[in-house]
Each structure stands twice: as structure tokens, then as C-alpha cells.
N, C-alpha and C positions, 0 to 999 in steps of 0.2 A: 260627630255626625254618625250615624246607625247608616245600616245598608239599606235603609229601608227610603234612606234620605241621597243616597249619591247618586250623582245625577250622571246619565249615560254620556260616554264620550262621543253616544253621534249627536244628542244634542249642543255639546260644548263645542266639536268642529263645525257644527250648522252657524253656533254663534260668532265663532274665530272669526267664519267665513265673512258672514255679513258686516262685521265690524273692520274687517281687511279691505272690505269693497265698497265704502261709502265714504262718501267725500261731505255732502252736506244733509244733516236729517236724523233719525231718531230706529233706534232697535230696544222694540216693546218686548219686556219677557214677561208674559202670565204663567204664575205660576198656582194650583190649586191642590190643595191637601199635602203638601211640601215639594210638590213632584209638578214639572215645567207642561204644561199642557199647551201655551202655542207661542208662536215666535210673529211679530209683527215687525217690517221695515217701512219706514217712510222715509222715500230721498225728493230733497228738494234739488232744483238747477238755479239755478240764479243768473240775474243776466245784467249786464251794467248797459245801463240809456247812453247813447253816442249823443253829442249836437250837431243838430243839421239834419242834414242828407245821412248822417252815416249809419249804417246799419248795426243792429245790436250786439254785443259781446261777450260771449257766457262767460264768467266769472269762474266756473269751475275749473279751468285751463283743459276744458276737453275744446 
């Protein structure tokens, strides 16, 4: 890999980060002319159906 290709370490702790803080969902890396030009998260929550009366229950254990 040439200097011209290694990728900044604030972009590599941006991605640690997101991938440290996601429980369910997806981290989009676009990358253009070798070099990372944007970072996209998508988190889902999820929630399990109760029977009855009962109220619903996030999955995520938040």
C-alpha cells in the first residue's frame, strides 16, 4: 500500500467507533479514488410482539 493509499487513523477510530456502538444494522464505507470519502450507519431496533394485552418488548435488551 503507497502513502498515497493509507487511510487516516481518525477515519479508522470513527469506524472502531461505530462498529463498537451498534448492536443491530449496517456501517457503509464509500470509498472514491482509494481514499474513504463518507461513512454511513444504519441501526435497526427491533421489538418482539407480546400475546394479549401485553405490551411490546425490545429485542435489543436496551
Amino acid at each position: 500500500m503507497s502513502s498515497k493509499n493509507k487511510i487516516d487513523q481518525e477515519v479508522i477510530d470513527k469506524i472502531i467507533s461505530l462498529l463498537e456502538n451498534i448492536e443491530f444494522g449496517t456501517v457503509q464505507i464509500t470509498v472514491h479514488d482509494s481514499q474513504v470519502t463518507q461513512i454511513e450507519k444504519g441501526e435497526k431496533f427491533r421489538f418482539a410482539l407480546k400475546k394479549g394485552n401485553e405490551k411490546l418488548r425490545r429485542v435489543n435488551g436496551d
